[in-house]
Structures are given as structure tokens and as C-alpha cells.
C-alpha positions as a printed NumPy array, in Angstrom:
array([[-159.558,   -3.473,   -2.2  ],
       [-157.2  ,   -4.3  ,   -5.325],
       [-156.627,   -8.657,   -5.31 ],
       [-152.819,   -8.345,   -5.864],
       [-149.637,   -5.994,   -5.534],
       [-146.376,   -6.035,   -6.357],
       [-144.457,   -4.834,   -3.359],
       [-140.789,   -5.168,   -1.514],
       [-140.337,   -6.622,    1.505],
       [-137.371,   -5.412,    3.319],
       [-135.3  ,   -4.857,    7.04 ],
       [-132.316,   -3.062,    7.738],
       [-130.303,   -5.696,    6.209],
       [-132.338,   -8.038,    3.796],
       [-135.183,   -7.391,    1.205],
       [-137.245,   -9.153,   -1.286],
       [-139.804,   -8.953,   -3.441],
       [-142.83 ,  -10.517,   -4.447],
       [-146.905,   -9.99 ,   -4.206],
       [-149.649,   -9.389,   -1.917],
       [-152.217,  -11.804,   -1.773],
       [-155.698,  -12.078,    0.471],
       [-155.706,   -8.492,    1.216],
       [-157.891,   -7.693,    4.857],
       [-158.182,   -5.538,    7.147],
       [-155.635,   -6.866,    9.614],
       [-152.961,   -8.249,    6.922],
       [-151.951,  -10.066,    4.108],
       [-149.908,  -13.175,    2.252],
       [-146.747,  -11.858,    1.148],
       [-145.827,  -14.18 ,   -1.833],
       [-142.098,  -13.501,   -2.095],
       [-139.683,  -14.122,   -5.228],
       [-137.449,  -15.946,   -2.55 ],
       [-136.166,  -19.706,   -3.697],
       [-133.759,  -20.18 ,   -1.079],
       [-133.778,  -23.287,    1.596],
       [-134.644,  -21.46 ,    4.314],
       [-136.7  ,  -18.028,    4.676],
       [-134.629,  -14.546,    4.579],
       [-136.982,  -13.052,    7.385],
       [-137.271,  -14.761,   11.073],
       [-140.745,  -15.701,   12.144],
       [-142.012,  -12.572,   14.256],
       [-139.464,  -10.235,   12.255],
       [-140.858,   -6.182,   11.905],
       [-140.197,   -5.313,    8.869],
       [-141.287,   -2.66 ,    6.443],
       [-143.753,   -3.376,    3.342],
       [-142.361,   -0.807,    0.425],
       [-145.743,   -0.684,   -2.329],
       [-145.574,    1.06 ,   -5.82 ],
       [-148.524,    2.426,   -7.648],
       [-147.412,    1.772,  -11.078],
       [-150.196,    4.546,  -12.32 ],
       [-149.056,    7.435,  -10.12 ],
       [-145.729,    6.957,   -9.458],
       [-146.698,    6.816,   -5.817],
       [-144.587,    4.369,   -3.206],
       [-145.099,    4.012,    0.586],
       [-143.892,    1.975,    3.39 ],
       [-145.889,    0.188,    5.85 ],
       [-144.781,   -1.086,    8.958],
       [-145.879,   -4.864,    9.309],
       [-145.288,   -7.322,   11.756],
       [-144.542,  -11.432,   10.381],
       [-146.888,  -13.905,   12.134],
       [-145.826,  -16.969,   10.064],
       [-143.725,  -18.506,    7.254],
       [-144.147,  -21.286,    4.945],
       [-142.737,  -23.365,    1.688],
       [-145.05 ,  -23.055,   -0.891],
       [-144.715,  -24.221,   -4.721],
       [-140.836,  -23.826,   -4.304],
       [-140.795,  -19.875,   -1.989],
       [-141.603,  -18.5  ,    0.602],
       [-145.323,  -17.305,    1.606],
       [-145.074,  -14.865,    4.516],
       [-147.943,  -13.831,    6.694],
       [-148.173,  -10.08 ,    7.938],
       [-150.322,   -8.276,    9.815],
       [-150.714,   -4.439,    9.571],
       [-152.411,   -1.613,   11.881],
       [-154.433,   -0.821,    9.044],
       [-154.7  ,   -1.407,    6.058],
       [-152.924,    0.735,    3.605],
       [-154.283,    3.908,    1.963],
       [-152.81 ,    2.79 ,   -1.373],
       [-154.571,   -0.515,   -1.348],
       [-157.903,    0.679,   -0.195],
       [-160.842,    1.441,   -3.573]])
């Protein structure tokens, strides 16, 4: 599985964006861009993961559920988990 991805983070009203990190089967870190004092997404939040392939053009969303937030080096570091995980991110 590719290490790290840019990707969006987004709900009906908010989005971010930032990198995947510690890519498994069940989920990943999202690493977001985010600075401000509190997180943009509640704890427990379904949200949708937008991911570009910068080679073929190709985007996708995945449907993701948040399992936890924390500060980390000054943003936000969200955990999701996934259903599986997705096609673009699999070798």
C-alpha cells in the first residue's frame, strides 16, 4: 500500500485537507492542514475521504467514519476507519 496521500476531508458543510498516514486495512491518520483551536470535524463525525491520483487523473470518495481527534505539532490528526480499504491506495 502507498505510505502517504494527499487527500480532502470534507462533510456537507466543512472540508480540509491534508495527508494520509499509517495506511491499514481498517483505517488511517488523517493529518489535516487545519491550525485552528479546536477541530473542524466532531469526534464520531461520517464524513467523506475525497483522494486524487496525481498520475491518472483519477479521484474517489470514501465513506469513513472519525474514531478520534488530537493536537499534534500545531493541527489536527484525525483517526478514520474505513470498510475497506480503498482501491486507489491498494499496490
Amino acid at each position: 500500500m502507498k505510505q502517504t496521500i494527499r487527500a480532502t476531508f470534507h462533510d456537507n458543510i466543512n472540508m480540509t485537507t491534508g495527508k494520509l498516514e499509517e495506511i491499514e486495512d481498517l483505517g488511517c491518520f488523517f493529518l489535516s492542514d487545519e491550525t485552528g483551536s479546536s477541530p473542524m470535524f466532531p469526534r464520531k463525525s461520517t464524513l467523506q475521504l475525497n483522494l486524487f491520483d496525481r498520475d491518472s487523473g483519477e479521484t474517489m470518495n470514501v465513506p469513513v467514519q472519525m474514531t478520534g481527534v488530537a493536537r499534534e505539532s500545531g493541527v489536527w490528526l484525525y483517526r478514520v476507519k474505513w470498510s475497506s480499504v480503498p482501491e486507489m491506495l491498494q499496490n
